[in-house]
C-alpha angles and dihedrals in degrees: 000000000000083000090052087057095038083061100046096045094045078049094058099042080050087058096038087054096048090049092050084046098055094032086059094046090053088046095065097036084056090046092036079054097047100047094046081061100044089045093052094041094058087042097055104080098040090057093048078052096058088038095047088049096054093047088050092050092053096038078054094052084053099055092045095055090076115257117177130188100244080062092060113028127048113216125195125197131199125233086279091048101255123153101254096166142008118193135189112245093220104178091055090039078058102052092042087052093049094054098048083043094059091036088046088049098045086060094044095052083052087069092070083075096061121069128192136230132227119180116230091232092052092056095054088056102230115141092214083067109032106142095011123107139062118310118255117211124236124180123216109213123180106235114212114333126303117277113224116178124156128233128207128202134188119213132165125262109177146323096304095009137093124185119215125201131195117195130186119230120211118189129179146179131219130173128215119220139178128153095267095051149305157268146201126215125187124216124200133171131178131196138168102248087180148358151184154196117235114198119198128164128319105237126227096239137019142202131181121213122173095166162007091272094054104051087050093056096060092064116101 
């Protein structure tokens, strides 16, 4: 009879143990879980920054080199001197995305060198020990090449006058890596690279009209 105990008591420390066991296994998969979100989470921004920064140094290159409208754009006038047509010079918008793509992406590789820093106490999200704690590493790797297109966008300046903009969009790609997962961030930075004024005629009569209100009020 006392065997008999013995057994079933050894049998339910043995299950005791095994539940602890796997209670304490789930327990730091869950927090192992938690704090790769969290990392990644307080790195993110840090890594679009030095993305961003890197898109914006190279968008600025760009704009420094020199790039004028009439590089970019085509215009045909008519025998007045109106403006009858305005086309895009593609092959020369290509070349000029290529080379801000490759510079864009030169910057953007540089990045694989840096590394960023999370504290321990940070991750576990308690205010006594934000900022305490070991570092915890996390590499900044470029994902695919960097995209560069160009926008154009059309406004009005005045009576007879439109204004037309033509803006370079950089977009990249980093990843986020530490040993427990992953993350992707995406970078993107816009800037006007050139710009005119486009006059037509002056017409013989003008109303202004900036909303619904407005257009009603001139009824009789």
């Amino acid at each position: 009879m006392r065997a008999f105990h013995r057994k079933f008591r050894l049998k339910k420390a043995l299950v005791f143990i095994a539940a602890l066991i796997a209670l304490t296994v789930y327990g730091l998969t869950r927090l192992e879980t938690n704090l790769t979100e969290v990392v990644l989470s307080l790195a993110q921004a840090q890594a679009r920054a030095l993305a961003v920064q890197a898109l914006n140094q190279t968008a600025d290159e760009i704009v420094l080199s020199g790039v004028t409208y009439d590089q970019l754009m085509a215009i045909t006038m008519d025998g007045s001197g109106q403006i009858r047509l305005i086309q895009a010079n593609t092959p020369e918008m290509n070349l000029l995305a290529n080379r801000a793509s490759t510079a864009a992406q030169q910057k953007i590789s540089s990045l694989e060198q840096q590394s960023l820093y999370v504290p321990l106490g940070s991750a576990l999200g308690m205010t006594l020990f934000a900022g305490a704690g070991p570092l915890i590493e996390v590499r900044i790797l470029p994902v695919g090449a960097v995209n560069a297109g160009f926008t154009t966008e059309f406004e009005t300046a005045g009576i007879n006058q439109t204004r037309h903009k033509i803006s370079l969009t950089l977009t990249a790609q980093v990843e986020l890596v530490i040993p427990t997962g992953a993350m992707e961030v995406q970078a993107v930075t816009q800037v006007a690279v050139a710009e005119s004024i486009i006059v037509g005629q002056v017409p013989d009569s003008y109303v202004n009209v900036e909303n619904t209100d407005g257009m009603l009020n001139l009824a009789p």
